[in-house]
PQR file with spaces between the fields and no chain letter, atoms N, CA, C, O and H, PARSE charges and radii, in Angstrom:
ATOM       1  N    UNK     1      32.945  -50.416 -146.783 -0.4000 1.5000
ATOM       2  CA   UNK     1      32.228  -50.230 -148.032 -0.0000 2.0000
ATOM       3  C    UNK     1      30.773  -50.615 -147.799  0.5500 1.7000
ATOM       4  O    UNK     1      30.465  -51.651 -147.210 -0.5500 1.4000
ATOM       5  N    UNK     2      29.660  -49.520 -148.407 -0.4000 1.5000
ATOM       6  CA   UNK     2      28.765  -50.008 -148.056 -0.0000 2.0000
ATOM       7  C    UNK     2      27.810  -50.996 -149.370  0.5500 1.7000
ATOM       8  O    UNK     2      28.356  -51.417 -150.391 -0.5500 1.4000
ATOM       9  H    UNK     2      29.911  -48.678 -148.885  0.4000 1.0000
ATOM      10  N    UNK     3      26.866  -51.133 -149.158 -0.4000 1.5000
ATOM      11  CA   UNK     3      26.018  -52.020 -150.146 -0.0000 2.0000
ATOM      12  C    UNK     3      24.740  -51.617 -150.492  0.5500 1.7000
ATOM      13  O    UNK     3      24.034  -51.049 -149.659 -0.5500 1.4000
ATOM      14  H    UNK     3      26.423  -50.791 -148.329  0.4000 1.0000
ATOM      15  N    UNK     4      24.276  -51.887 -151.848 -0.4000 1.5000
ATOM      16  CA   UNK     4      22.835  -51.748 -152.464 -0.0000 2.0000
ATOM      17  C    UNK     4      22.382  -52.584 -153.026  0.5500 1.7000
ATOM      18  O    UNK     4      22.960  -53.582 -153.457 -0.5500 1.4000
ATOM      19  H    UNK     4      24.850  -52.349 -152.524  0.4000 1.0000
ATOM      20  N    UNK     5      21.133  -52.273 -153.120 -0.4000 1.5000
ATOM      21  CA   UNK     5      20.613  -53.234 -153.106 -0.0000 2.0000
ATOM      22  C    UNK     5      20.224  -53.653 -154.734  0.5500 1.7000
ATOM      23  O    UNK     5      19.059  -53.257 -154.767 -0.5500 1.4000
ATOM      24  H    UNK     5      20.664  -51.462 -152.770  0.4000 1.0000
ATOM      25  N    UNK     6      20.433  -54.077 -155.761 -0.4000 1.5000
ATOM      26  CA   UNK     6      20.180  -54.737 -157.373 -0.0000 2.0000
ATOM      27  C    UNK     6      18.934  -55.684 -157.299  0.5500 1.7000
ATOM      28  O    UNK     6      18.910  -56.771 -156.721 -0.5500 1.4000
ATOM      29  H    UNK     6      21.380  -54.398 -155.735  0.4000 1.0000
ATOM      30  N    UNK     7      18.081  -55.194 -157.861 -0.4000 1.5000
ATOM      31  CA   UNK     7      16.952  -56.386 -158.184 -0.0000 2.0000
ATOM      32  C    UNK     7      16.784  -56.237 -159.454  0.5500 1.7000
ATOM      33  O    UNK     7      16.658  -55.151 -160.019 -0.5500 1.4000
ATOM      34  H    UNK     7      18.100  -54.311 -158.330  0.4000 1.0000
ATOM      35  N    UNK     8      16.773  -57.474 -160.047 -0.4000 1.5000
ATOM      36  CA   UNK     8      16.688  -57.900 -161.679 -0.0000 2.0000
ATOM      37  C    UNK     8      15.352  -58.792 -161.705  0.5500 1.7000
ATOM      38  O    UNK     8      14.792  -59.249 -160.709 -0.5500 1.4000
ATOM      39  H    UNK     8      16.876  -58.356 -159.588  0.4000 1.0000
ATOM      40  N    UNK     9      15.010  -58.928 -162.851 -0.4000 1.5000
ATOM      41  CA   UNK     9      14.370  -59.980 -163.306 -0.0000 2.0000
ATOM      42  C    UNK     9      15.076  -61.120 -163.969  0.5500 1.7000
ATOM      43  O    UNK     9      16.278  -60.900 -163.826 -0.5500 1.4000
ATOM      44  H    UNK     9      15.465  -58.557 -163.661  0.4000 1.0000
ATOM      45  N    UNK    10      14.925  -62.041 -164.511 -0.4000 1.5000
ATOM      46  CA   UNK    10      15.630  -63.157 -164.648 -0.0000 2.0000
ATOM      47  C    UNK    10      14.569  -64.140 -164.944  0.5500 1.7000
ATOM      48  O    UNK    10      13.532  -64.118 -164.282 -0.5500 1.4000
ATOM      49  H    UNK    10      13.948  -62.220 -164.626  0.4000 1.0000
ATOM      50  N    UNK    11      14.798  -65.229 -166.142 -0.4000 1.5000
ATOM      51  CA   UNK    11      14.192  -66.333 -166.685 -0.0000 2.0000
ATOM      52  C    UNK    11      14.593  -67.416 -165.709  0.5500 1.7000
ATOM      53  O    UNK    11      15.684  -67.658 -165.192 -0.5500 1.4000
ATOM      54  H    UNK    11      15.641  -65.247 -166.680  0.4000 1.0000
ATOM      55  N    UNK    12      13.220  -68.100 -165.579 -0.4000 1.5000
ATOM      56  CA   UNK    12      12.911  -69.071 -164.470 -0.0000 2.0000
ATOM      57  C    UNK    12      13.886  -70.552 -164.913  0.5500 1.7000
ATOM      58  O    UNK    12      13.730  -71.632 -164.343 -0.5500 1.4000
ATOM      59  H    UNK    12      12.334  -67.904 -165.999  0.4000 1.0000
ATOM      60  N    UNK    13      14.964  -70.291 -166.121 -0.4000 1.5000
ATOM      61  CA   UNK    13      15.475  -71.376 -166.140 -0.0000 2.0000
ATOM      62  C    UNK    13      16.944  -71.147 -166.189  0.5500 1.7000
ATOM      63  O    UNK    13      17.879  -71.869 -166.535 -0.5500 1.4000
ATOM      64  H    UNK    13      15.091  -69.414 -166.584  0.4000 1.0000
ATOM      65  N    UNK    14      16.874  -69.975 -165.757 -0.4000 1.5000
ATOM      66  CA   UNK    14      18.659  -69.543 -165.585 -0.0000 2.0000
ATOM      67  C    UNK    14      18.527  -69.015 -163.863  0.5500 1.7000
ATOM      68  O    UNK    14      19.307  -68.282 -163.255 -0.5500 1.4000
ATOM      69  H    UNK    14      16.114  -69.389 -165.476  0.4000 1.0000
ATOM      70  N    UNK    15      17.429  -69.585 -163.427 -0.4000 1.5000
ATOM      71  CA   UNK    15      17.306  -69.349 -162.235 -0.0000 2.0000
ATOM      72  C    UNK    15      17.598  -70.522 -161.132  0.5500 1.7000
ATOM      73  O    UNK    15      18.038  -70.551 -159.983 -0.5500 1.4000
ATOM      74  H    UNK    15      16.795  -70.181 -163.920  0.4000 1.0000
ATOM      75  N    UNK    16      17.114  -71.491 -162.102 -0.4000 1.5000
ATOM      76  CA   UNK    16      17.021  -72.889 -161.555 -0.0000 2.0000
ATOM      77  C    UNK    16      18.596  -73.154 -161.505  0.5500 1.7000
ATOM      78  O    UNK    16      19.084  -73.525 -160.438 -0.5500 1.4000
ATOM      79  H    UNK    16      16.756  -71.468 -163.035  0.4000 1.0000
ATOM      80  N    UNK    17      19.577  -72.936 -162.874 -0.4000 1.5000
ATOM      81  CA   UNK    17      20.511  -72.918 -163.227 -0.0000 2.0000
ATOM      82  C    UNK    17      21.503  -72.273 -162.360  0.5500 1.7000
ATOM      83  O    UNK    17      22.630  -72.753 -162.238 -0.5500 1.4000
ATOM      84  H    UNK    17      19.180  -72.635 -163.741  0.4000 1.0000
ATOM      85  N    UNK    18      21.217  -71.447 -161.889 -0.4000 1.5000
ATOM      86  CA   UNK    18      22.103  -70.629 -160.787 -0.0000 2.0000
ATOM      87  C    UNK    18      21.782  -71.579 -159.107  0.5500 1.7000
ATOM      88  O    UNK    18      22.485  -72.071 -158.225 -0.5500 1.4000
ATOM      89  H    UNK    18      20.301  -71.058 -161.988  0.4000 1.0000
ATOM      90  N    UNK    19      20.529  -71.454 -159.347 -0.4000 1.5000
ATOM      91  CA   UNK    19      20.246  -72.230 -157.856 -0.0000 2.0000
ATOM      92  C    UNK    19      21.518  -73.721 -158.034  0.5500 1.7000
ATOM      93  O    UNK    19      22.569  -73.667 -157.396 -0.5500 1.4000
ATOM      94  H    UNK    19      19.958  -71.054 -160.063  0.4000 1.0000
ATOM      95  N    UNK    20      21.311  -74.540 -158.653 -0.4000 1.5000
ATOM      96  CA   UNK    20      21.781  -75.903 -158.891 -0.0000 2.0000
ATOM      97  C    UNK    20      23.644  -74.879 -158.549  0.5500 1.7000
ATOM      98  O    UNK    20      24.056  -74.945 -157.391 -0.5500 1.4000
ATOM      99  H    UNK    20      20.457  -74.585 -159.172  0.4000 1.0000
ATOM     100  N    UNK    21      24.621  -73.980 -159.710 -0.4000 1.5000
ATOM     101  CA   UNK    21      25.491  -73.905 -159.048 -0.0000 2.0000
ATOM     102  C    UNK    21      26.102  -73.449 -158.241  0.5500 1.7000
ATOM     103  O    UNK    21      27.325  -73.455 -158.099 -0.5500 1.4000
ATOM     104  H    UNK    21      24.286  -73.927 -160.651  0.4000 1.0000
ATOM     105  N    UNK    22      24.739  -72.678 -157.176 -0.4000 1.5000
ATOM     106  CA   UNK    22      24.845  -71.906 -155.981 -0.0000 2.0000
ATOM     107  C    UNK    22      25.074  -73.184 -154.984  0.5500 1.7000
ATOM     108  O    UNK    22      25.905  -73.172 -154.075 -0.5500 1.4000
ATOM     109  H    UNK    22      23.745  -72.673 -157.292  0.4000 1.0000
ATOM     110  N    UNK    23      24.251  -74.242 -155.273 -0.4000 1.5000
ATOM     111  CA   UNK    23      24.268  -75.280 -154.285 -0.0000 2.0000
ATOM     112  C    UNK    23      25.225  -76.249 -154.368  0.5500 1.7000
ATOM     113  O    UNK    23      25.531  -76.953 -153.405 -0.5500 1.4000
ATOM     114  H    UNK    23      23.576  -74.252 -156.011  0.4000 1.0000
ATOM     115  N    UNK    24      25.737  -76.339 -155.488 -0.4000 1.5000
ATOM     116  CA   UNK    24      27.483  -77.091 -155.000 -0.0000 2.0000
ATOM     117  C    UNK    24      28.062  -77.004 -154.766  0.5500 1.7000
ATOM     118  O    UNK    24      28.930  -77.838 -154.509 -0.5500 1.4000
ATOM     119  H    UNK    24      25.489  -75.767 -156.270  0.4000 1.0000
ATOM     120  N    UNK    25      28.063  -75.453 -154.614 -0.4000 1.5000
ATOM     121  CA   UNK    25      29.351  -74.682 -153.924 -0.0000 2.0000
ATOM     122  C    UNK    25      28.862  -74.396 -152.395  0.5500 1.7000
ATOM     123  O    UNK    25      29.647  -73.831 -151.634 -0.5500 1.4000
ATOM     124  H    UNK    25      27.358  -74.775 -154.822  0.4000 1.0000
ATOM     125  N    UNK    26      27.595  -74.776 -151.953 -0.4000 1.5000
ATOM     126  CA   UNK    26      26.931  -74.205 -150.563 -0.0000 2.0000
ATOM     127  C    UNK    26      27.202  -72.795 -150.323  0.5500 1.7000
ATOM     128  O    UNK    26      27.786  -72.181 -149.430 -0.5500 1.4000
ATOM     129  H    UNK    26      26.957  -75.235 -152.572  0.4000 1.0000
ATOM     130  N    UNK    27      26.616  -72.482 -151.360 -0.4000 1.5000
ATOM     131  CA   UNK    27      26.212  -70.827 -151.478 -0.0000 2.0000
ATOM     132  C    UNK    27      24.419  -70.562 -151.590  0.5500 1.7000
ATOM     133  O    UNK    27      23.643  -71.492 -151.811 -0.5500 1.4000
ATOM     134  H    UNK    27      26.141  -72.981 -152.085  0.4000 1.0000
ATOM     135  N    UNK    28      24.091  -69.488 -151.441 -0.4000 1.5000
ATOM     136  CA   UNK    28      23.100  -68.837 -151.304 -0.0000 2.0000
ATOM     137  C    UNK    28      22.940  -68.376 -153.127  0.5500 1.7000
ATOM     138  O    UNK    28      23.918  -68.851 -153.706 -0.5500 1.4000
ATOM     139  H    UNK    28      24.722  -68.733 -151.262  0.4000 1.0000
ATOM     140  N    UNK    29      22.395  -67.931 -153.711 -0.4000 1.5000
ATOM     141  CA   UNK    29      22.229  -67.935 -155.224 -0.0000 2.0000
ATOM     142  C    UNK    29      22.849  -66.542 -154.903  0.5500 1.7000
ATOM     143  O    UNK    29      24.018  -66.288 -155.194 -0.5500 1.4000
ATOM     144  H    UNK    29      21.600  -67.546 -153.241  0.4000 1.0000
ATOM     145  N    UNK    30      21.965  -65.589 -154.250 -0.4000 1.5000
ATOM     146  CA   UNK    30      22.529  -63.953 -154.470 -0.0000 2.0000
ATOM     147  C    UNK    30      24.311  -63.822 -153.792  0.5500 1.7000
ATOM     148  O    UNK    30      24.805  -62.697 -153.721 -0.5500 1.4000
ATOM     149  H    UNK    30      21.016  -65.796 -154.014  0.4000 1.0000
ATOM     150  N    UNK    31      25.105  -65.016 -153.355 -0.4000 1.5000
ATOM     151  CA   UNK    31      26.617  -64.634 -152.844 -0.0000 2.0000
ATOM     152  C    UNK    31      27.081  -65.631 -154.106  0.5500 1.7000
ATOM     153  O    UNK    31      28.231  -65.321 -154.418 -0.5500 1.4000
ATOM     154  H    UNK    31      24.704  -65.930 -153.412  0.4000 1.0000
ATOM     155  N    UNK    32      26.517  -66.845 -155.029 -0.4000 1.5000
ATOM     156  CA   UNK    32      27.032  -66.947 -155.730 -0.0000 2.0000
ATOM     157  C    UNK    32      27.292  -65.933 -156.807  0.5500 1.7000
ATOM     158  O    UNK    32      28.421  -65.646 -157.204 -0.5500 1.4000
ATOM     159  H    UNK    32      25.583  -67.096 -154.775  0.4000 1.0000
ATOM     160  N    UNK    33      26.012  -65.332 -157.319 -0.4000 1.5000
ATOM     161  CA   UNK    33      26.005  -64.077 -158.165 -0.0000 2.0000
ATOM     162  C    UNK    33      27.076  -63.242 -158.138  0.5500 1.7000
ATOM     163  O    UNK    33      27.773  -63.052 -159.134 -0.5500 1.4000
ATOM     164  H    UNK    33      25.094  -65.564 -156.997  0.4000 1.0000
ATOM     165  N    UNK    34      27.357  -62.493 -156.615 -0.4000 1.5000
ATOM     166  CA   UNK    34      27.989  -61.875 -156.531 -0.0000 2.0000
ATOM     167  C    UNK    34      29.167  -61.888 -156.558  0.5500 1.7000
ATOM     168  O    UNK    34      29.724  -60.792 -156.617 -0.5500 1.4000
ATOM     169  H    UNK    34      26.791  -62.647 -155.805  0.4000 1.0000
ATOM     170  N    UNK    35      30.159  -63.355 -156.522 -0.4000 1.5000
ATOM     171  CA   UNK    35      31.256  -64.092 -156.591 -0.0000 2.0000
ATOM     172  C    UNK    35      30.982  -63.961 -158.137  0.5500 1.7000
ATOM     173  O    UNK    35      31.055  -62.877 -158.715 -0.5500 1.4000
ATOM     174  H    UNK    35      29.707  -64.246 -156.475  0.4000 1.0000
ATOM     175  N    UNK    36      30.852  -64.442 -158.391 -0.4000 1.5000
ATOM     176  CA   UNK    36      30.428  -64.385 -160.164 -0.0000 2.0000
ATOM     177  C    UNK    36      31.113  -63.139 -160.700  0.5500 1.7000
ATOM     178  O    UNK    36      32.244  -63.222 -161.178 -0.5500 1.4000
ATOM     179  H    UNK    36      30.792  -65.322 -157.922  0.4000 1.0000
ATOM     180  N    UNK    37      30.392  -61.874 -160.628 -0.4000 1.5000
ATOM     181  CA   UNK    37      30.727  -61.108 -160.762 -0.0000 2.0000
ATOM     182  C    UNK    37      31.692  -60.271 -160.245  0.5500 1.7000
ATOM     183  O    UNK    37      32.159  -59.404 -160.984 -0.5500 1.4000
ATOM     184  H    UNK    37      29.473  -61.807 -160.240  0.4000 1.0000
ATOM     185  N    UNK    38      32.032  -60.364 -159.232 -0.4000 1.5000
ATOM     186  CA   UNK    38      33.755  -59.888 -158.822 -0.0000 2.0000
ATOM     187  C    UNK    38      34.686  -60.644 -159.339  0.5500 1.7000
ATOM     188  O    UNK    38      35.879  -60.369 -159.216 -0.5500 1.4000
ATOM     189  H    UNK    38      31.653  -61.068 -158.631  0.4000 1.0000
ATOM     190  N    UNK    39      34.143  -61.942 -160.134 -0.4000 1.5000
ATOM     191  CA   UNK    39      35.323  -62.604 -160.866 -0.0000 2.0000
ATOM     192  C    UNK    39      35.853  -62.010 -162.128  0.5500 1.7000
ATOM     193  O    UNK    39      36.988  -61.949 -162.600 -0.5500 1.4000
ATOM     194  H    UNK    39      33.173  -62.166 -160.234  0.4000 1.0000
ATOM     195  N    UNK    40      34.612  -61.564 -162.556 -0.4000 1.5000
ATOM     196  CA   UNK    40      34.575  -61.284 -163.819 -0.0000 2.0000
ATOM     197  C    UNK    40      34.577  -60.058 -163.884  0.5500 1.7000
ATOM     198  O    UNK    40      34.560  -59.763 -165.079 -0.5500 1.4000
ATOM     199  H    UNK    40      33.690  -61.613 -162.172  0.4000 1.0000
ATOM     200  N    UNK    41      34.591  -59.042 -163.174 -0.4000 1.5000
ATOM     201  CA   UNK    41      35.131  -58.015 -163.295 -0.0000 2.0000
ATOM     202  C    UNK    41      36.743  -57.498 -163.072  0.5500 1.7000
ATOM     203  O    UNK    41      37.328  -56.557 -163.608 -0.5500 1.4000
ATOM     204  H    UNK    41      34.606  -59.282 -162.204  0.4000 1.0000
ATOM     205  N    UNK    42      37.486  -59.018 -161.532 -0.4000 1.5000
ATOM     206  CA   UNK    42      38.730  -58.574 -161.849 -0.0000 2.0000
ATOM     207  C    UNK    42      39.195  -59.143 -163.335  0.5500 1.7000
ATOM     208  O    UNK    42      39.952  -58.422 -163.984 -0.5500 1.4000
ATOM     209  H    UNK    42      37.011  -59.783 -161.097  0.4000 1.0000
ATOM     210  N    UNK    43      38.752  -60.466 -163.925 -0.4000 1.5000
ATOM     211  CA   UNK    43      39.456  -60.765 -165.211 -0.0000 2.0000
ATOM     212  C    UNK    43      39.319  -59.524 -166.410  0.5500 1.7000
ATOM     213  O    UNK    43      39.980  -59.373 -167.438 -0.5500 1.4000
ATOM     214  H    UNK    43      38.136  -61.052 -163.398  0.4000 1.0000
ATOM     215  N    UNK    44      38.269  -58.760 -165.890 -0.4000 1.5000
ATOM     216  CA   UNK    44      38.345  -57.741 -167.099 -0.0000 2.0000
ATOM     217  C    UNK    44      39.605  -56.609 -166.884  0.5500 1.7000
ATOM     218  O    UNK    44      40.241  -56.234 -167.869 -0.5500 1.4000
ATOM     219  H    UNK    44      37.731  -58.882 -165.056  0.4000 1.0000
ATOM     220  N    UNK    45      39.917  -56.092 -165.507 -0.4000 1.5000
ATOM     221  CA   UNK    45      40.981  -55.276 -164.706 -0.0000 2.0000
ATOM     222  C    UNK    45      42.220  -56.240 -165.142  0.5500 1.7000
ATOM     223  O    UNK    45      43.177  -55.623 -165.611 -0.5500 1.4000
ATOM     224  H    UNK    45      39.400  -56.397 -164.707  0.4000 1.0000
ATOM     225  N    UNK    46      42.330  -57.379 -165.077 -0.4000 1.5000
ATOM     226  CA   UNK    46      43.661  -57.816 -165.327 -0.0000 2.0000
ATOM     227  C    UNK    46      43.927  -57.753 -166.820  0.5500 1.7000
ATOM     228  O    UNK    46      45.045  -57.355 -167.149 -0.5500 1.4000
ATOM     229  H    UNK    46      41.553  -57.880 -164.696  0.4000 1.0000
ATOM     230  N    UNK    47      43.015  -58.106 -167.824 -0.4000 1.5000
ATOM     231  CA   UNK    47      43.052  -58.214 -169.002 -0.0000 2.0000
ATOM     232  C    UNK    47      43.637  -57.018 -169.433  0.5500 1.7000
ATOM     233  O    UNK    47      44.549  -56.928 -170.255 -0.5500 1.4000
ATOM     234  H    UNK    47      42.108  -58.429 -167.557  0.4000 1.0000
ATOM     235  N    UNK    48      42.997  -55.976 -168.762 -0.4000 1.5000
ATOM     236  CA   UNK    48      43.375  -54.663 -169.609 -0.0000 2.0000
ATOM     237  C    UNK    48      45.144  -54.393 -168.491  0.5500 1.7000
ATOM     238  O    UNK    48      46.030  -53.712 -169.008 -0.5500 1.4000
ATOM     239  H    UNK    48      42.256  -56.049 -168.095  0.4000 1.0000
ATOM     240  N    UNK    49      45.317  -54.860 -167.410 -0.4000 1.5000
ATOM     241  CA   UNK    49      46.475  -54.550 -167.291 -0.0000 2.0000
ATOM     242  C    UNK    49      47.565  -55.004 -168.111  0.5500 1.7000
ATOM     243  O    UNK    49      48.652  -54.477 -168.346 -0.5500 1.4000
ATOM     244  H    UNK    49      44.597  -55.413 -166.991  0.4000 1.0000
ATOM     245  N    UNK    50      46.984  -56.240 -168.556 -0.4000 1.5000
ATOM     246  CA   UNK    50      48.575  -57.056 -169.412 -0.0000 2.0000
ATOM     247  C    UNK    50      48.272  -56.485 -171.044  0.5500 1.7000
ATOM     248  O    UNK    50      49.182  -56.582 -171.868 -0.5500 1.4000
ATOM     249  H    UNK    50      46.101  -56.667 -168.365  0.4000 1.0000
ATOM     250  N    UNK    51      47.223  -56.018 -171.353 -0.4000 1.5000
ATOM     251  CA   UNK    51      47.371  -55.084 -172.614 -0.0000 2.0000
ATOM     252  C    UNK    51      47.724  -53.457 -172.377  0.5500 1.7000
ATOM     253  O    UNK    51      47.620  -52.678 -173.324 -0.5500 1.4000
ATOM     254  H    UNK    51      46.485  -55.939 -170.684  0.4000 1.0000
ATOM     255  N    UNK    52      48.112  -53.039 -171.160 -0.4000 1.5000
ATOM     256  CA   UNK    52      48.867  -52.272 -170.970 -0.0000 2.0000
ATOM     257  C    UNK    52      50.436  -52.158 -170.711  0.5500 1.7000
ATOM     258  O    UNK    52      51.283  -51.289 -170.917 -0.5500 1.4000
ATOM     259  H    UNK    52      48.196  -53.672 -170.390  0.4000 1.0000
ATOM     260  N    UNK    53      50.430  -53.311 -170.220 -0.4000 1.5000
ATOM     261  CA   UNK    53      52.090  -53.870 -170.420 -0.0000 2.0000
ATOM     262  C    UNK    53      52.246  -54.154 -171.238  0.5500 1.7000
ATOM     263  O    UNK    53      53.433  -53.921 -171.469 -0.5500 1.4000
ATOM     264  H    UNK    53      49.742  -54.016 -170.053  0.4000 1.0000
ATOM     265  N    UNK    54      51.597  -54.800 -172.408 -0.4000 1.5000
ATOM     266  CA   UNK    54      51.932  -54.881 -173.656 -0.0000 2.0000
ATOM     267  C    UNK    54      52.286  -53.764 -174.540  0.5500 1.7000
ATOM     268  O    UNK    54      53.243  -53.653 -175.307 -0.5500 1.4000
ATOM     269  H    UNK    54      50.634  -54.990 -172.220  0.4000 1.0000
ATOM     270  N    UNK    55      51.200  -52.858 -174.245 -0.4000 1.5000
ATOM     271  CA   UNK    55      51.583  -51.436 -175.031 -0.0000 2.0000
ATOM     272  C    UNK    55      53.075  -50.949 -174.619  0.5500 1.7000
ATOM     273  O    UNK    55      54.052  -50.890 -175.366 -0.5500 1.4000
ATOM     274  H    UNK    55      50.423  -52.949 -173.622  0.4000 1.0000
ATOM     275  N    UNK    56      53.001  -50.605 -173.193 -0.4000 1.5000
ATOM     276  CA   UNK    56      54.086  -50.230 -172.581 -0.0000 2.0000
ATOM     277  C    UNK    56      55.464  -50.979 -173.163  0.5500 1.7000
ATOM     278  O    UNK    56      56.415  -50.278 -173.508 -0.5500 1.4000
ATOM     279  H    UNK    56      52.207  -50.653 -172.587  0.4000 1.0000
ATOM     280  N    UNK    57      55.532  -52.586 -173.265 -0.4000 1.5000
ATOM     281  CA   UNK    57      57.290  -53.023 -173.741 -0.0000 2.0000
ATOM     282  C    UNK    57      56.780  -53.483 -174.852  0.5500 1.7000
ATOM     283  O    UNK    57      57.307  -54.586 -174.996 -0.5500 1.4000
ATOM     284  H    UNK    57      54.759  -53.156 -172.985  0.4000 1.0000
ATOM     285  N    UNK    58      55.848  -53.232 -175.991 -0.4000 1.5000
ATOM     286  CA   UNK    58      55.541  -53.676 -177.178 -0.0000 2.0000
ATOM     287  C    UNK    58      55.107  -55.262 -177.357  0.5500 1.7000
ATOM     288  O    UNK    58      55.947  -56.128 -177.111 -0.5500 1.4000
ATOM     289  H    UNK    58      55.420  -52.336 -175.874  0.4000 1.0000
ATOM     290  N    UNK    59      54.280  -55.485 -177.626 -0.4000 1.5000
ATOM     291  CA   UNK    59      53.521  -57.236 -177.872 -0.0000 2.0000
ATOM     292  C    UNK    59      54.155  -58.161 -178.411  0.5500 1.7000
ATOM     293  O    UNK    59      54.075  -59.373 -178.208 -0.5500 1.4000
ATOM     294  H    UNK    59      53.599  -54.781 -177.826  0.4000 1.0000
ATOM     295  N    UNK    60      55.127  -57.294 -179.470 -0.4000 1.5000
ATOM     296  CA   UNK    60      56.647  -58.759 -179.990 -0.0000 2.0000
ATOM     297  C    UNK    60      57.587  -58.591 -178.989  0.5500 1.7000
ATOM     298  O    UNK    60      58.211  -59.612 -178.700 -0.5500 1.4000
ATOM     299  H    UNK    60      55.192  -56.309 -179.635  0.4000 1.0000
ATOM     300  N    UNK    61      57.861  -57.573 -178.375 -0.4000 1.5000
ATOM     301  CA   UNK    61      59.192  -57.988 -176.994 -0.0000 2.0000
ATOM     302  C    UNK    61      58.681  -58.463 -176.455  0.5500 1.7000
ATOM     303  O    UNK    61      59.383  -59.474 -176.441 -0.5500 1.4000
ATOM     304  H    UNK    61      57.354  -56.743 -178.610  0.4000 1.0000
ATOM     305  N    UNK    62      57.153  -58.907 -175.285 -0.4000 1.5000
ATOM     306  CA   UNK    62      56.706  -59.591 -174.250 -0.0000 2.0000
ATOM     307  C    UNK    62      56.567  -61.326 -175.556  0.5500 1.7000
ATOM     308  O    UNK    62      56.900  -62.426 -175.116 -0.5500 1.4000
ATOM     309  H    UNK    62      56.583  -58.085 -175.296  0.4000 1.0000
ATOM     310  N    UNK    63      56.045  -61.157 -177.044 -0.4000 1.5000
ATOM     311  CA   UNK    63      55.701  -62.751 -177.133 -0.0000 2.0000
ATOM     312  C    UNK    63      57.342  -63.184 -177.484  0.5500 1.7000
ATOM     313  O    UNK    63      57.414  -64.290 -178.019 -0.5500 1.4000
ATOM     314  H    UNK    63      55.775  -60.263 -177.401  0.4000 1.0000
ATOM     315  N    UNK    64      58.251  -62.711 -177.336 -0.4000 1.5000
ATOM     316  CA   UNK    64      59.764  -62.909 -177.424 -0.0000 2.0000
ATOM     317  C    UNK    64      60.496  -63.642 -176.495  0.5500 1.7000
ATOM     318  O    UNK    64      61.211  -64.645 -176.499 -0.5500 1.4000
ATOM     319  H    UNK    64      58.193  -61.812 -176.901  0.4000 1.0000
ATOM     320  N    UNK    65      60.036  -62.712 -175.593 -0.4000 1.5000
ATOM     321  CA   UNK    65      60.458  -63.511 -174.095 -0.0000 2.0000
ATOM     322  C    UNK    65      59.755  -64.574 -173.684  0.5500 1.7000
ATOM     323  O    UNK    65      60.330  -65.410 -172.986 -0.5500 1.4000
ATOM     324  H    UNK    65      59.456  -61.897 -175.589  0.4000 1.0000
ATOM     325  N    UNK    66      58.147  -64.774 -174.096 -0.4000 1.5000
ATOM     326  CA   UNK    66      57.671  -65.914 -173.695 -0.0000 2.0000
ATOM     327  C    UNK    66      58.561  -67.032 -174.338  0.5500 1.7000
ATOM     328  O    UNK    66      59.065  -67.797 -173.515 -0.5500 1.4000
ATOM     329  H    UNK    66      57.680  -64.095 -174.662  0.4000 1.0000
ATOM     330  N    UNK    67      58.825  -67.250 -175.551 -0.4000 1.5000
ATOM     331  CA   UNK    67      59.453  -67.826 -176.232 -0.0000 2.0000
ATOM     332  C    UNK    67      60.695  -68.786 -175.935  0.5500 1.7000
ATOM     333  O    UNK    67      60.819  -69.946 -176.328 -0.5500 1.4000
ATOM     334  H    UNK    67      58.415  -66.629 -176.220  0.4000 1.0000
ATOM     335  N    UNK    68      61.922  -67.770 -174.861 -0.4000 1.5000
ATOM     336  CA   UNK    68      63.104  -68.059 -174.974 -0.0000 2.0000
ATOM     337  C    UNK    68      62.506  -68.313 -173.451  0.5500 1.7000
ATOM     338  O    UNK    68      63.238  -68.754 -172.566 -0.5500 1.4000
ATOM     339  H    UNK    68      61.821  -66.827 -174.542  0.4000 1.0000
């Protein structure tokens, strides 16, 4: 897979903010970013999978079974 390149602008205090939790993790700010966002794009892919299983066996049979 290849890569491109994203340049944003960004406020100098959500910058600082990223730097600080790029560096506790001993990351680079642009591989924290990018961790960031593959997170949050699979939670959006999973989200919509379990509201597709929901559709699929109906939302009271899946909160049924949580139940018992």
């Amino acid at each position: 897979m290849g890569s491109t390149v994203l340049s944003l602008r960004i406020d100098g205090e959500l910058l600082d903010r990223l730097k600080q939790h790029a560096a506790k993790r001993g990351m680079s700010v642009q591989d924290y970013v990018v961790r960031t966002l593959l997170r949050d794009d699979f939670d959006e892919r999973f989200q919509a999978a379990v509201e597709e299983t929901e559709k699929f066996y109906g939302a009271e049979e899946v909160t049924a079974r949580e139940v018992t």
